[in-house]
N, C-alpha and C positions, 0 to 999 in steps of 0.2 A: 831696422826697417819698421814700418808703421802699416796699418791693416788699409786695406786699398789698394794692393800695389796692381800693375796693370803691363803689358807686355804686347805690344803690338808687334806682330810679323807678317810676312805678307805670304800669300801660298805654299812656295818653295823653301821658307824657314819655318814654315810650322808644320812640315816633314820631323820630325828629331826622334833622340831617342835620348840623349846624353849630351847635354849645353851647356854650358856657363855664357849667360847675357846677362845684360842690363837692363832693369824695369824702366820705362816712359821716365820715371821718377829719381834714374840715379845710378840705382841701389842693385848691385850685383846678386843675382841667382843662378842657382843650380836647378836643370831638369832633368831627373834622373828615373827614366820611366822601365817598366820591364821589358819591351818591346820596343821598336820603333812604330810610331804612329803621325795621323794627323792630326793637331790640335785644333780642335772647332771655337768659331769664334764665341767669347761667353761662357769657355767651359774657364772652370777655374780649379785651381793646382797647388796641392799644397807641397810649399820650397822651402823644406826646414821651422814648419810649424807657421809659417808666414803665407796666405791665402794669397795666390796671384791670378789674376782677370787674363785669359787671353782675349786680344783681339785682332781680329783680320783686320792688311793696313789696305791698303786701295791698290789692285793689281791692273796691269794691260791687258786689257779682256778685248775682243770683238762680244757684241751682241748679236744675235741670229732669231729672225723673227721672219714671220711667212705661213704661207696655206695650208705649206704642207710638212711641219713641225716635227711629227710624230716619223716621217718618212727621213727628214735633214737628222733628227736627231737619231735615227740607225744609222746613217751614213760616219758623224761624230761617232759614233761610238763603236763602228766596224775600225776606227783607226786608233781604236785605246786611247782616247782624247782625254783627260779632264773634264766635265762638262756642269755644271750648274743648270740643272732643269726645274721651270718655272712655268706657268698655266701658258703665259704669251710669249715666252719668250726662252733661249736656250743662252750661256755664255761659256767663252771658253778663252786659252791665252791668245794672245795673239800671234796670228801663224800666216804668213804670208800666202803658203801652198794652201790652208785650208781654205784662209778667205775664200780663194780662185772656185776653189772644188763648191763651195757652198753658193756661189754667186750665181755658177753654172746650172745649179741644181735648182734655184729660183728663189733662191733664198735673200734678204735683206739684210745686210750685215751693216754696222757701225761698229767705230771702233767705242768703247767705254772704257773707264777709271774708277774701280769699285771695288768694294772686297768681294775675293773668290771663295766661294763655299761650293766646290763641284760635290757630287753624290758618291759616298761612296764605292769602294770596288765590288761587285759581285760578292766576293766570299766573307764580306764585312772586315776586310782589312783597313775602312778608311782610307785609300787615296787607288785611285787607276795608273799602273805604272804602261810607259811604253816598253815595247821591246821590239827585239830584231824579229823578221819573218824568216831567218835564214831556217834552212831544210838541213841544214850540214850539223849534227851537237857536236862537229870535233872544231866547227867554225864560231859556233855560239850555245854555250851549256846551258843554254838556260831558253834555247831553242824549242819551239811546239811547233808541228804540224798544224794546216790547214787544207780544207779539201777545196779544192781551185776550181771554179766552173770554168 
């Protein structure tokens, strides 16, 4: 392999922890991290002494843009959404139920085709996972309470 190498994945693959892909270029590598994480786009990796470029490839995003930004983007992130927050604008996958929910709310959604860079998670895990709301942990172990108005 030759220095340069480059690695495009799109949101949901640059989740990992432990890969064997193919660079843009060919040329098969190993990512062999301690942890699972998210790979950010431009961070770069070293794959057996061979420096590799990641890049975000262009995801199906909705764009979410409106008045009232700050109030739409609690609503996205009361539902453990992914979200990419930006001065004008908010993006996230596309989701037919949220479009609805966010239209209703008065928000201005298009669909877009971009790399997805969301923010990471609270505890600096790098990525917002979903989960059940179930109340039962013999239904779902990995279940948390919430207090219900």
């Amino acid at each position: 392999m030759s220095d340069g190498q480059t690695l495009t994945l799109d949101y949901a693959d640059r989740f990992l922890r432990r890969r064997s892909l193919t660079t843009d270029h060919g040329s098969p590598v190993l990512i062999d991290l301690p942890e699972a994480r998210l790979l950010r786009d431009g961070e770069v990796l070293d794959c057996d002494g061979t420096p590799v470029t990641i890049r975000a490839a262009e995801d199906d995003l909705l764009e979410v843009t409106g008045d009232a930004l700050p109030r739409i983007a609690w609503h996205i992130g009361n539902r453990h959404t992914p979200c990419q927050v930006e001065d004008t604008r908010l993006l996230i996958q596309r989701d037919h139920v949220l479009r609805d929910m966010l239209e209703k709310l008065g928000a201005n959604v298009r669909e877009a085709c971009e790399p997805f860079q969301p923010e990471g998670g609270a505890y600096g895990h790098g990525r917002t996972h979903g989960h059940s709301h179930s109340h039962d942990p013999h239904e779902d172990p990995n279940a948390h309470l919430h207090d219900h108005d």
